[in-house]
C-alpha positions in Angstrom: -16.2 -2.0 34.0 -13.4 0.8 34.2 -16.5 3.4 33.6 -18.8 2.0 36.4 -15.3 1.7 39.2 -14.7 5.1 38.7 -18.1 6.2 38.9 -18.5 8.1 35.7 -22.6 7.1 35.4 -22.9 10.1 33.5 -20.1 9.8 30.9 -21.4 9.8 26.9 -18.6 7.5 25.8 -16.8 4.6 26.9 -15.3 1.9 24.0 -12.4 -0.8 23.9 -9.8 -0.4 20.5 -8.3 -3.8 20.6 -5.3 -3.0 17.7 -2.7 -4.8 20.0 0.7 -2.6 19.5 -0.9 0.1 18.3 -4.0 0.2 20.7 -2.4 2.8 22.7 -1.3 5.1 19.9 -5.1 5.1 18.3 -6.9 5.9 22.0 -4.1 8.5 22.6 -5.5 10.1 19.4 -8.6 8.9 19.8 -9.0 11.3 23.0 -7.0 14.1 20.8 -10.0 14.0 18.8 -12.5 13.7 21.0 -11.4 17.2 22.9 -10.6 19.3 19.8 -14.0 18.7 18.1 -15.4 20.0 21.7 -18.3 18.7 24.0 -15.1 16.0 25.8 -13.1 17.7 28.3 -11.4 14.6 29.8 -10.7 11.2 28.6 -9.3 8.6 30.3 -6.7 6.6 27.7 -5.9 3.0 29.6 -3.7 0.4 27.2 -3.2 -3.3 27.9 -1.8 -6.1 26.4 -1.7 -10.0 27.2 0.0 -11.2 24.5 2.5 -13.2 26.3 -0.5 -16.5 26.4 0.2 -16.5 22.5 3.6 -16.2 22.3 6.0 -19.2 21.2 8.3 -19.9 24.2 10.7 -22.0 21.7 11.3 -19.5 18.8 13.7 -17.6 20.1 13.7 -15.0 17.5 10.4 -13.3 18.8 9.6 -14.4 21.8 12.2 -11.7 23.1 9.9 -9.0 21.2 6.6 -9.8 23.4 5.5 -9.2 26.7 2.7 -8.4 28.9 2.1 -4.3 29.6 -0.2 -1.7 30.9 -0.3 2.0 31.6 -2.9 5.1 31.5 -3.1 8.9 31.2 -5.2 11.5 31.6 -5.7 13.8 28.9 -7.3 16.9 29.3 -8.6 20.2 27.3 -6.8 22.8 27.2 -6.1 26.2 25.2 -4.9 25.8 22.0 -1.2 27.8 22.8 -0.9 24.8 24.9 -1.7 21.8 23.7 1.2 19.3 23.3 -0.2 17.0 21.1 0.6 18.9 18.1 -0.4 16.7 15.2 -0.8 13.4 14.1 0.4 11.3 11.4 -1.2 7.7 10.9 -1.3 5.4 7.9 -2.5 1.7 7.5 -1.2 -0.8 4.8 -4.4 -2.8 3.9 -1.8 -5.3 2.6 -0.8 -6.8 6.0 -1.8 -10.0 6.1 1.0 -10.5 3.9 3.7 -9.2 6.4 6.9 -11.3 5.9 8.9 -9.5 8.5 6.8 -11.1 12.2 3.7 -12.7 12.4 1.5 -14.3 14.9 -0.5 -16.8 13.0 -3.1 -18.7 14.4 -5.5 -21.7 13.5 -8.9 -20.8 12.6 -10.3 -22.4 15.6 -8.3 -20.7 17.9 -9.0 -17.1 16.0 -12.6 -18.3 16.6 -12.5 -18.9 20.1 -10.2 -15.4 21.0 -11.8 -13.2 18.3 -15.5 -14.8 17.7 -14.4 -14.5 14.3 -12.0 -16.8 11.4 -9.9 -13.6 10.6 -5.8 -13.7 11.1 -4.0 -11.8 13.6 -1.0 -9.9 12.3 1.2 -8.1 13.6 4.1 -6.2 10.8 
């Protein structure tokens, strides 16, 4: 919908990364990506979250640790001398489901209904 508003009919690539916290992070290297393997001169990096409909009101532990957000940037080619995203350094533990530290679990129904599928949502 973003694409069409801004009237980029011609653009090759538009997607959505839904990775809650680190949504941002992954489009942000996403577009890095994008412009060093060439062909991409501009990419348009918006992040959004809604979390706060999910969020436990009474637990007071985490509630404090959630909220609703939004912000974009533009990021553009440039030479290599001046390009200030210098590197990247990314990893993923496959083993989060098990995250003891803050969690945001869910019934399967509910998962269903959000996701359209029965897997948890985790956050570590």
């Amino acid at each position: 919908m973003i694409q069409r508003e801004l009237g980029c009919k011609n653009s090759p690539l538009a997607y959505d990364i839904t990775a809650a916290c680190s949504g941002f992070v992954l489009g942000l290297v996403s577009a890095a990506c994008h412009i060093r393997g060439g062909g991409v001169r501009n990419v348009l990096v918006i992040g959004a979250d809604g979390i706060s409909r999910f969020v436990d009101w009474t637990d007071r532990g985490t509630c404090i640790l959630f909220g609703d957000a939004a912000g974009a940037v533009l990021v553009q080619a440039c030479d290599a001398e001046e390009d200030g995203l210098l590197s990247f350094d990314l990893h993923s533990d496959g083993e989060g489901a098990s995250c003891r530290h803050l969690g945001a679990p869910m019934s399967d129904d509910k998962t269903e209904e959000l996701l359209g599928s029965k897997l948890p949502m985790v956050w570590c």
